[in-house]
C-alpha positions in Angstrom: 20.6 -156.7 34.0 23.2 -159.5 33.3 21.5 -163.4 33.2 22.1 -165.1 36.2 25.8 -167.5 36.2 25.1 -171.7 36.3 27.0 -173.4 38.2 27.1 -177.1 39.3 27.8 -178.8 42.9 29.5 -181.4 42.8 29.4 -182.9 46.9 26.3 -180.6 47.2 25.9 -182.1 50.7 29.4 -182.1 52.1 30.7 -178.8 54.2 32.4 -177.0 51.2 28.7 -177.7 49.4 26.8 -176.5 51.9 28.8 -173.2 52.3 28.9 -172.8 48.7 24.9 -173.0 48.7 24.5 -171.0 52.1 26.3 -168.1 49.3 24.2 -168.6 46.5 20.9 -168.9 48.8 21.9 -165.1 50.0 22.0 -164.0 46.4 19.3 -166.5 44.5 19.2 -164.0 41.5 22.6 -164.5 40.8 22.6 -168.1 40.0 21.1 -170.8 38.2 22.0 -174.3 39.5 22.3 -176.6 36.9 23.6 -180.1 38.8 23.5 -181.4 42.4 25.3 -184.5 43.0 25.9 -186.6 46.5 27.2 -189.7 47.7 24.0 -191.3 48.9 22.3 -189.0 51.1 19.2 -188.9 48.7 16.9 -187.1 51.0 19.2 -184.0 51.4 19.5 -183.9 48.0 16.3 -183.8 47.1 15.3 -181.1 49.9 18.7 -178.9 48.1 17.6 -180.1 44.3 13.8 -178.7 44.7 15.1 -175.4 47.1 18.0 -174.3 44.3 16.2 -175.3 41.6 18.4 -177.6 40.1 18.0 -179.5 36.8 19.8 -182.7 37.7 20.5 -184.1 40.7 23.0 -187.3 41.0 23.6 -189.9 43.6 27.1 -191.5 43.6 25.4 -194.9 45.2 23.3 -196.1 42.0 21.5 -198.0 45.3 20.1 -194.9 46.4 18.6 -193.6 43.7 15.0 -195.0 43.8 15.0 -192.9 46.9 16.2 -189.8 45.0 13.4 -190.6 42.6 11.0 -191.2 45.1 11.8 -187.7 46.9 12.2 -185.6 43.3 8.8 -186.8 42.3 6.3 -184.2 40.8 9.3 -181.7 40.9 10.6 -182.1 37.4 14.0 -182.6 38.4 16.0 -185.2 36.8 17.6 -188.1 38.5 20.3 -190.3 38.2 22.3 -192.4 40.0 26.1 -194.1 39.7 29.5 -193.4 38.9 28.9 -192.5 34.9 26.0 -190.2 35.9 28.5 -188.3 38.0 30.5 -187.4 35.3 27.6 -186.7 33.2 26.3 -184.1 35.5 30.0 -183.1 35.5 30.0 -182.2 31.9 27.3 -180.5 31.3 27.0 -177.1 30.4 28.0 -174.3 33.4 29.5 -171.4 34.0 31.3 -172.8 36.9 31.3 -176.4 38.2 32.6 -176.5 42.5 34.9 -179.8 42.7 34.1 -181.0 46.0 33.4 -184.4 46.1 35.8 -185.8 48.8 38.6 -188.5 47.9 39.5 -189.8 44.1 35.5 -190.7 43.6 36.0 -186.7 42.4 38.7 -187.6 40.2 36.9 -188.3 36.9 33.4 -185.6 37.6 36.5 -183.1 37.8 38.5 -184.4 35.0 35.1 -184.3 33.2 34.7 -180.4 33.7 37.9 -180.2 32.9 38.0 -181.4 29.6 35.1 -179.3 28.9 37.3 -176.3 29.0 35.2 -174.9 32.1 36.4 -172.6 35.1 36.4 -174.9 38.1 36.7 -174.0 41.6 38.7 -176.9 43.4 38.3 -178.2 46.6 39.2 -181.8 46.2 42.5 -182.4 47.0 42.8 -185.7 45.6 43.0 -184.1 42.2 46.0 -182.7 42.3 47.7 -184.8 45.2 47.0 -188.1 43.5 46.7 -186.4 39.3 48.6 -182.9 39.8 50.8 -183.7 36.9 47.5 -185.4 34.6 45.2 -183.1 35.6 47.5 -179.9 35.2 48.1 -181.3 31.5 44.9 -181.0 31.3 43.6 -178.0 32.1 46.6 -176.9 29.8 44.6 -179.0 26.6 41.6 -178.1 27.4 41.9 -174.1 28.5 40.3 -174.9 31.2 40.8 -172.1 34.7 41.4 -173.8 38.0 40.4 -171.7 40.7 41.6 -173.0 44.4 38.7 -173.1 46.8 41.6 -174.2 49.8 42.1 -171.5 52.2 45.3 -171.6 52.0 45.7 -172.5 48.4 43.0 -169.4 47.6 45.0 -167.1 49.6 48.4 -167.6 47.5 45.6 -167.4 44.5 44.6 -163.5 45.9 48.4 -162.7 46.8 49.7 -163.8 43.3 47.5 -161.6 41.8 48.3 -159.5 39.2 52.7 -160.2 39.6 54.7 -162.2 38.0 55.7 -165.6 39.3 59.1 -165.3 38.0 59.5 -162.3 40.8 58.2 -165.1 43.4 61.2 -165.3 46.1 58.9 -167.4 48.2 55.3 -169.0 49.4 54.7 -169.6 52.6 51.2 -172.1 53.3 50.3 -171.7 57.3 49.1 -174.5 59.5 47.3 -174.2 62.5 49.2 -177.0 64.1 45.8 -178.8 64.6 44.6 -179.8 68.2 47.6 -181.9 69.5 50.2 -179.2 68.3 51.9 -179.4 71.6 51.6 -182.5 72.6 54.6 -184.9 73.5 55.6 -188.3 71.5 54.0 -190.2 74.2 51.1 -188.3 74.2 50.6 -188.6 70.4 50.8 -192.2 70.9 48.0 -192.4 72.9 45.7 -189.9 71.4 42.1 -191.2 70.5 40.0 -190.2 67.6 38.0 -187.9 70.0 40.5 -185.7 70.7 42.2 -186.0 67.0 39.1 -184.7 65.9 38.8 -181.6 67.7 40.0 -178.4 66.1 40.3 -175.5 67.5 40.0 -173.1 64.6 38.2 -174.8 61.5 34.6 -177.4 62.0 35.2 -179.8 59.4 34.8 -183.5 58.2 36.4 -186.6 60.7 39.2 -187.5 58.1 40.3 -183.8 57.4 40.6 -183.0 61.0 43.1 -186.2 61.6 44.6 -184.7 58.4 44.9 -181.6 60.6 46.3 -183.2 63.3 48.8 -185.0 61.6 50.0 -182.3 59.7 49.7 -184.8 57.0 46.6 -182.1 55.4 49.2 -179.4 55.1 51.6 -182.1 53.1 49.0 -182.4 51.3 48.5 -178.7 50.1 52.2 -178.8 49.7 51.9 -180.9 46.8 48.6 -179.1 45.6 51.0 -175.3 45.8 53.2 -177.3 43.6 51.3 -178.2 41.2 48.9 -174.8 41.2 51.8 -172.4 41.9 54.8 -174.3 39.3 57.5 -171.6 41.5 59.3 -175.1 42.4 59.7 -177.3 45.9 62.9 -174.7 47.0 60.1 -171.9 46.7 57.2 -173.7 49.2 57.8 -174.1 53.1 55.1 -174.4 55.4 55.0 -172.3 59.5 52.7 -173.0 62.4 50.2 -170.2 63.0 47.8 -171.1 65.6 45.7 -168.1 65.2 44.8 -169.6 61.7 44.0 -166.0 60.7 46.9 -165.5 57.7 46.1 -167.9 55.4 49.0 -167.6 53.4 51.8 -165.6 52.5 53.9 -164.6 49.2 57.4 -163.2 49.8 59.1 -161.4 46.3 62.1 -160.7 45.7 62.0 -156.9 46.2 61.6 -158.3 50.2 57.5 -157.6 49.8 55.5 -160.6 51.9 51.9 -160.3 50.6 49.7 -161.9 52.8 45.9 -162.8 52.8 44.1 -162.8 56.4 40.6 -163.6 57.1 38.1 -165.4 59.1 38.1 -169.0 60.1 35.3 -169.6 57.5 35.2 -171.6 54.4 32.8 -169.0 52.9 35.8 -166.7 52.5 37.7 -168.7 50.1 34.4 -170.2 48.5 33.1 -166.7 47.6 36.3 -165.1 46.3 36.1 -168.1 43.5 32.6 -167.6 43.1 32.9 -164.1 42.4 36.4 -164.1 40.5 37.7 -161.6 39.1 35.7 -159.4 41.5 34.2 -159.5 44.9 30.7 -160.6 47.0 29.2 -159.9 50.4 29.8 -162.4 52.7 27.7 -163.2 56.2 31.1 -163.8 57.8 32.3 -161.6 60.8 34.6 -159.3 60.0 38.4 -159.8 61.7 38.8 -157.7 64.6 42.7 -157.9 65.2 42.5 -155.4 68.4 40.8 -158.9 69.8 42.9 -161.4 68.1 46.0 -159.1 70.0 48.8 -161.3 68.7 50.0 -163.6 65.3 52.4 -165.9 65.9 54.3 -168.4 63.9 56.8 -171.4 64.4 58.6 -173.4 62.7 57.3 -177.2 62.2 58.2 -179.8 64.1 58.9 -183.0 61.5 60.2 -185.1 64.5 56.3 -185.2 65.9 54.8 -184.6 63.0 56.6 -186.3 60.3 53.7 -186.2 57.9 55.2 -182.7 55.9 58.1 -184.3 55.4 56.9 -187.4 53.9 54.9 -185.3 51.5 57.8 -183.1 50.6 59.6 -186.1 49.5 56.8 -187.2 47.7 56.3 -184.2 45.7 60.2 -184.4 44.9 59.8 -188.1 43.7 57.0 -187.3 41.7 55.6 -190.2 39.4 52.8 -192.2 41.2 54.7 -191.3 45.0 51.7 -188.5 45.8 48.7 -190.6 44.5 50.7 -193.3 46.8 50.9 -190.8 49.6 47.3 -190.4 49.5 45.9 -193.6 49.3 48.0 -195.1 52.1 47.1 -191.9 54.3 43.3 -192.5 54.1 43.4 -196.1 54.2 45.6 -195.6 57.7 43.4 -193.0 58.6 40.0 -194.8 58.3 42.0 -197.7 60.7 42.6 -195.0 63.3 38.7 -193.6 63.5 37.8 -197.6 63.8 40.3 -198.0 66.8 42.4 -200.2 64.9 45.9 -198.4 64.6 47.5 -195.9 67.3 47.5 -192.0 65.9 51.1 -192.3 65.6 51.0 -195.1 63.1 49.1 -193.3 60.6 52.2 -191.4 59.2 53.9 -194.7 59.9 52.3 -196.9 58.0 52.6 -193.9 55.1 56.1 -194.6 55.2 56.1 -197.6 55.3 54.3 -197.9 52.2 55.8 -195.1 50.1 59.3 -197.4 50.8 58.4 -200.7 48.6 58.8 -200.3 45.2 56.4 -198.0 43.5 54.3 -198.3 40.4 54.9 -196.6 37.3 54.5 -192.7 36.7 50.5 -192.1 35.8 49.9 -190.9 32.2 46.4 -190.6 32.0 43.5 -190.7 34.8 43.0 -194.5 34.9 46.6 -194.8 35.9 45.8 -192.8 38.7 43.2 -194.7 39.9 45.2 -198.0 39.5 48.2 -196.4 41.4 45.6 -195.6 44.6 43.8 -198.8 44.2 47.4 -200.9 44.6 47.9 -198.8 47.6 44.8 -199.3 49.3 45.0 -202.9 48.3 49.1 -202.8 50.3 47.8 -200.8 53.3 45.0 -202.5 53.8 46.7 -206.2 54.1 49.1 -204.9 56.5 46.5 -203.6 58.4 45.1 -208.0 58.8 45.6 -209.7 61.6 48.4 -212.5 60.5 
């Protein structure tokens, strides 16, 4: 019988964590969880550190770890607490290490699996949005294997498989359109956080479904294909698909289009990195496309939604214009869940910011987080009241 794979959770209580565990609590024999790290919500982790197991478990929020001691105690699980303990837990020993810690707080846990030379599933997008080009470097130094945990990102991962990129005529990421997809300017305008915020596909965090409905989410994976996929910006292009049932598509240049369907559930792509190179039962229901009837796709609309094209341009400016992109777009999108900017400024204020004069290109990771700090500190004084 083969020993059991270790693995480490980093943002064991976000949704991608709690998936990822829902997986490895069907097949406990498979696994050994060696880390468990969270923001501050000690209690959870405590309930997930003593049910999996776990050696470690980390709070991000140093404040919140007399509580995380308080709830380990007589387990024998280790505790820490703050930033440095995070990448600790990071770099210990695993056979995998799950990248989810949301925004760049997961910069420098997964830089520190990185440089370990350790496979990695990825679902932080920050990491290769605001660091594609110092984190790819990276991986190259180190040997380390990225595997996308993305949907969309995981499905180009399972079409790609086994060709040669060269042949790669193009990759096509899908977006559902998110829940204001057919709404007018005006309408846009007025949209409140409520109804930003209610997807009709995918259940997922606040900030990610405004990401969704600005289509800014799917710039976003733009600039993550580009720096997982290396076929060039002429080669990526992104289409509506309501349905949200292909995930992806890769067109070669015989005039094959691969494409990867599957269930609106994060345990799909989550499971195919667990189990890479081969395969595990999930608990998800099966497509039935008799049901589904129809798949449709459309062309985006960058006049409503100019949030792809801002990223496109990014990507194409390269240097510290992604990391920029990023910071501005959660800085504006925190100010739109508070009440404080219409939905239509969010891509505005983007804009706005990528057009002043940028820093320098990031060469290492501390760049990067000076790059997203300046933009946060820019977005966040327009956003005052004169």
């Amino acid at each position: 019988m083969s020993r059991p794979r270790s693995i480490t959770v980093l943002g064991a209580t976000g949704s991608i964590g709690a998936s990822t565990l829902d997986l490895i609590r069907r097949n406990p024999e498979g696994w050994k969880v060696v880390a468990l790290t969270a923001n501050g919500n000690a209690a959870e982790l405590a309930r997930l550190a003593r049910e999996f197991r776990a050696d470690l478990a980390v709070v991000a929020d140093e404040a919140c770890l007399p509580a995380l001691r308080d709830a380990l105690a007589g387990s024998g699980i280790e505790a820490a607490g703050g930033a440095a303990a995070l990448v600790a837990a990071a770099a210990r020993p695993a056979d995998l290490t799950l990248a989810a810690i949301v925004g760049c707080a997961g910069l420098a846990p997964t830089m520190a699996a990185i440089e370990q030379g350790r496979t990695v599933a990825l679902a932080n997008k920050e990491a290769l949005v605001s660091a594609g080009e110092v984190m790819t470097a990276a991986v190259a130094r180190h040997g380390a294997t990225l595997l996308p945990v993305d949907s969309e990102h995981n499905a180009i991962f399972q079409c790609l498989a086994g060709n040669d990129p060269a042949d790669v005529r193009r990759i096509t990421l899908t977006a559902s359109g998110g829940p204001l997809r057919c709404w007018s300017q005006d309408q846009l305008r007025a949209a409140t956080p409520a109804q930003a915020v209610a997807h009709p596909n995918w259940s997922m965090g606040a900030k990610i479904s405004v990401d969704s409905a600005t289509m800014m989410n799917k710039g976003l994976e733009f600039i993550e294909a580009h720096h997982l996929f290396a076929v060039g910006l002429d080669r990526l292009r992104i289409l509506i698909h309501p349905q949200s049932v292909v995930h992806s598509m890769v067109e070669y240049r015989d005039g094959s289009t691969l494409a990867q369907l599957g269930p609106s559930d994060m345990r799909v792509p989550i499971a195919s990195a667990l189990a890479w190179p081969r395969r595990m039962d999930t608990p998800c229901t099966p497509l039935d496309l008799a049901a589904i009837g129809e798949l449709t796709f459309l062309a985006a609309d960058e006049e409503r939604f100019p949030a792809t094209r801002l990223a496109r341009e990014a990507a194409a400016a390269g240097g510290a214009a992604p990391a920029v992109l990023n910071a501005a777009n959660e800085v504006a999108v925190a100010a739109f869940l508070a009440g404080q900017i219409a939905f239509t400024d969010i891509s505005a204020l983007v804009a706005q910011t990528l057009d002043r004069d940028l820093p320098p290109a990031p060469r290492c990771l501390e760049d990067v987080l000076s790059v997203d700090a300046e933009a946060r500190a820019r977005v966040t004084a327009t956003l005052e009241p004169a």
